[in-house]
C-alpha positions as CSV (number, residue, x, y, z in Angstrom):
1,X,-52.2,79.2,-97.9
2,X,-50.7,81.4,-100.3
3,X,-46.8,79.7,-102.1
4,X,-44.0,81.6,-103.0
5,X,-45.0,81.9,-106.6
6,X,-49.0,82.7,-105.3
7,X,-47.0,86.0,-103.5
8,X,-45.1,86.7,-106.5
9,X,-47.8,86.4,-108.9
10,X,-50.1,89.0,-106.2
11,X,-47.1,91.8,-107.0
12,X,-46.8,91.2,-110.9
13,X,-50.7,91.7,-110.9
14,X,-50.5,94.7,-108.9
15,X,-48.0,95.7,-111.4
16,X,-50.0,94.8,-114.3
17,X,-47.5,92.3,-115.3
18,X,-48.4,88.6,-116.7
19,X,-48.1,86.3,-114.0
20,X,-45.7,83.5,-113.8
21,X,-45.4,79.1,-112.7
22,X,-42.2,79.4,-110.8
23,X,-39.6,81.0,-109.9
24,X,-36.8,80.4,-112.0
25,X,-32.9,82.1,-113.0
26,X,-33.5,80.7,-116.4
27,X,-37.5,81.8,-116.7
28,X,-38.6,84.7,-118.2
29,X,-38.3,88.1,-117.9
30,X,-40.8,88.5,-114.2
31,X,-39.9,84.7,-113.2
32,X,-36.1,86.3,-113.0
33,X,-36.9,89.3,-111.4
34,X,-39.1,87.6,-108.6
35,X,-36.0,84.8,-108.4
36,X,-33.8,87.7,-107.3
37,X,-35.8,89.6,-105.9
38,X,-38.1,88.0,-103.3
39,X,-35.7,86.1,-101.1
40,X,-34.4,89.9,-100.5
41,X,-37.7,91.5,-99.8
42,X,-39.2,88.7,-97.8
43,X,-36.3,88.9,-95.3
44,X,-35.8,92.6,-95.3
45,X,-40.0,93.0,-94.2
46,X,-39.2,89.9,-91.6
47,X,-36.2,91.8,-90.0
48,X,-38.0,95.2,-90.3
49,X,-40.5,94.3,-87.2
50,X,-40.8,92.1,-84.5
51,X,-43.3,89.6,-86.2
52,X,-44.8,86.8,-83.9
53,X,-45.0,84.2,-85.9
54,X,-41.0,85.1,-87.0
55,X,-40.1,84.8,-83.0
56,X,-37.6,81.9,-82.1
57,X,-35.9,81.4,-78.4
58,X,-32.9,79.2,-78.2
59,X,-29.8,79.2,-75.8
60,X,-26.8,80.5,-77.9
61,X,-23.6,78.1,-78.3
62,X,-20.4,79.8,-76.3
63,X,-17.1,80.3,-78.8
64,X,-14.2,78.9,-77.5
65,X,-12.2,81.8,-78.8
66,X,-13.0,85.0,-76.9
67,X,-13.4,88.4,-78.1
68,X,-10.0,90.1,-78.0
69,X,-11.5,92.7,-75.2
70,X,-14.0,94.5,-73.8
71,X,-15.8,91.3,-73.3
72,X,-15.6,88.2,-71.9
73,X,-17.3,85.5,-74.3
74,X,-18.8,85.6,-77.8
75,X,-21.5,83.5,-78.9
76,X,-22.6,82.3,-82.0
77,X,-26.2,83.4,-83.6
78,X,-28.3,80.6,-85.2
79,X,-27.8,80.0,-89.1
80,X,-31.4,81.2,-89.0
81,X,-31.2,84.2,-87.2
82,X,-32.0,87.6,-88.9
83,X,-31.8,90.2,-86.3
84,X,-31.7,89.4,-82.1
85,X,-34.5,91.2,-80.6
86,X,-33.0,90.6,-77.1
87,X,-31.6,88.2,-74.2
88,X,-32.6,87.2,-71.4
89,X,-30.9,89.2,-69.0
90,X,-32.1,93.2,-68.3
91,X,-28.6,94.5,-66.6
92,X,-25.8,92.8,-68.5
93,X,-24.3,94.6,-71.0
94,X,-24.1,92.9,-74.6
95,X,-23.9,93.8,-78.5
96,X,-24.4,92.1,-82.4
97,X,-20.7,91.9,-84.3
98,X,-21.0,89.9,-87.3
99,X,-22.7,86.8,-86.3
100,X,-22.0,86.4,-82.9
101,X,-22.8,87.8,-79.6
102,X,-20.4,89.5,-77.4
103,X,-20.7,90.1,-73.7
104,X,-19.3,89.5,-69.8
105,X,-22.4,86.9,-69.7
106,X,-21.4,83.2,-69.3
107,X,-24.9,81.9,-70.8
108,X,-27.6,83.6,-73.3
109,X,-30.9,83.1,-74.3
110,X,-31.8,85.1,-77.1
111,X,-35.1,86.2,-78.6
112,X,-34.7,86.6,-82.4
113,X,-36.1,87.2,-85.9
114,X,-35.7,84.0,-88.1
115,X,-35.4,83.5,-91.4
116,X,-39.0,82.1,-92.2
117,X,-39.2,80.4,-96.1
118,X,-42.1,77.9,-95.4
119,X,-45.2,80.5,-96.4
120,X,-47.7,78.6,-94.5
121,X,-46.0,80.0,-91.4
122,X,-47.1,83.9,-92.4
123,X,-50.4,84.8,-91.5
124,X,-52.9,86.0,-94.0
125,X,-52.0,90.2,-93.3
126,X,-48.2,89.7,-93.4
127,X,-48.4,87.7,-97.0
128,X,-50.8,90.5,-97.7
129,X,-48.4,92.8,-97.1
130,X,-45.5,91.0,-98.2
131,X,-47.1,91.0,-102.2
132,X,-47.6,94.8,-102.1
133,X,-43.8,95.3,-100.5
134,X,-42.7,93.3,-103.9
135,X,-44.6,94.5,-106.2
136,X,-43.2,98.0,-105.3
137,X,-39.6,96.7,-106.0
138,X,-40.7,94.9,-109.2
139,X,-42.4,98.6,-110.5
140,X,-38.8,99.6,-110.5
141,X,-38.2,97.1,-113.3
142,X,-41.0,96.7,-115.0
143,X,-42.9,100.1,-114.8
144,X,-40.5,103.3,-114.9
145,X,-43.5,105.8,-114.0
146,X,-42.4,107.7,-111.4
147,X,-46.2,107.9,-110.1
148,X,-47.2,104.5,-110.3
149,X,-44.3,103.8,-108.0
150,X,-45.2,106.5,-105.4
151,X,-48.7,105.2,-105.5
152,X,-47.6,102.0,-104.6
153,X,-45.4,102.7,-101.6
154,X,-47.8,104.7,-100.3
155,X,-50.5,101.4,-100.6
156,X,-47.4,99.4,-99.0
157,X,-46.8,101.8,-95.9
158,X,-50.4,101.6,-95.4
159,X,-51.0,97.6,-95.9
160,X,-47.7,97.3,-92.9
161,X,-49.0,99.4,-90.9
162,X,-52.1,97.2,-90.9
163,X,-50.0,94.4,-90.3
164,X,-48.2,95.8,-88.0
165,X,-51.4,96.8,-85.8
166,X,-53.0,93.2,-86.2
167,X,-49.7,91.5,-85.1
168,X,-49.6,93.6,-81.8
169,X,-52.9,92.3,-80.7
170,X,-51.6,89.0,-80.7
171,X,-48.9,90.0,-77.8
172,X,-48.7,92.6,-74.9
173,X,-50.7,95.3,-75.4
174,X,-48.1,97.6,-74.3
175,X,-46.1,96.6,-77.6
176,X,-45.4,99.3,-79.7
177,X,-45.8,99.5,-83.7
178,X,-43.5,102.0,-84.5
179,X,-39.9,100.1,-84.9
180,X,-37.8,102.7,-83.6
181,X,-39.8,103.2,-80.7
182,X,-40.2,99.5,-80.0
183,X,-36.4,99.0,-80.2
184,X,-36.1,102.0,-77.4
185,X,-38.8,100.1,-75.4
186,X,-38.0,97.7,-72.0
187,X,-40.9,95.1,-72.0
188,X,-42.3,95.7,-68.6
189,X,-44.1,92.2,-68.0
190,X,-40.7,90.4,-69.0
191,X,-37.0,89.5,-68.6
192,X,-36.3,91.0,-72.1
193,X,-34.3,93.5,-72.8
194,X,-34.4,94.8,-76.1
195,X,-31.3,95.8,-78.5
196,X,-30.8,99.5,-79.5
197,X,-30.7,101.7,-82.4
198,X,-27.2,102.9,-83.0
């Protein structure tokens, strides 16, 4: 399975940069650009779409001080959680603010995003994906042409929505790719309800 630095070293190649051994504050020039940079872009493409393998459930711990109204109860999110995909309940009315959970309900189970840093969790077409999504912020840096940096977004919408596609088939079929559309979406075979766009 591919490390952090294999991922990092896929984008400075697509760049046409030299590759690097680690990631590092103190490295070089690329080693400090992927230091700052990857953390960023591996958690933005995680919280972009509702990845299986980034799926966690867990039953949310209740704050003892309430939200001051509106709702009822507040409840914190995991350390790990990125974005909440949805809770348990279809009818009840609830909403993100900061890290918590507010609503009338007096228990949740969330679905949610977590942060995933252990690469051997990511399958093969997200990693795939995940180099090509880097490499188009390190072109910023490290190659000002305008073109080459078109080029390679165009290549990155085109490897995620590849991803995207191969991830669906390994949940409902009705699931869409689209993230706007999916966040819109009810599941119709669950208890899910899924958050909203604002």
């Amino acid at each position: 399975m591919a490390s952090e630095v294999d991922i990092c070293n896929a984008a400075l190649i697509r760049v046409g940069d030299k590759t690097i051994s680690a990631l590092s504050a103190s490295g070089n020039r690329e080693a400090r650009l992927c230091f700052l940079r990857y953390p960023m872009v591996r958690d933005a493409l995680v919280s972009a779409h509702p990845w299986n393998f980034a799926q966690k459930r867990d039953r949310l711990a209740r704050l003892s001080a309430a939200p001051t109204f509106d709702y009822s109860y507040a409840y914190q999110l995991p350390a790990d959680c990125l974005r909440v995909i949805g809770i348990d309940d279809t009818i009840s009315d609830w909403r993100v603010e900061g890290r918590t959970v507010v609503t009338d309900l007096s228990e949740v189970y969330a679905l949610y995003l977590a942060k995933i840093t252990d690469t051997t969790l990511m399958p093969p077409y997200f990693v795939d994906a995940l180099g090509l999504a880097l490499a188009v912020e390190l072109a910023y840096a490290l190659k000002p042409s305008a073109s080459f940096v078109e080029g390679l977004i165009k290549e990155r919408e085109l490897k995620l929505a590849r991803a995207r596609a191969m991830d669906a088939q390994e949940g409902y079929p009705e699931r869409l790719e689209h993230e706007d559309d999916w966040l819109n979406s009810r599941r119709t075979s669950g208890t899910v309800r899924y958050a909203e766009t604002s």
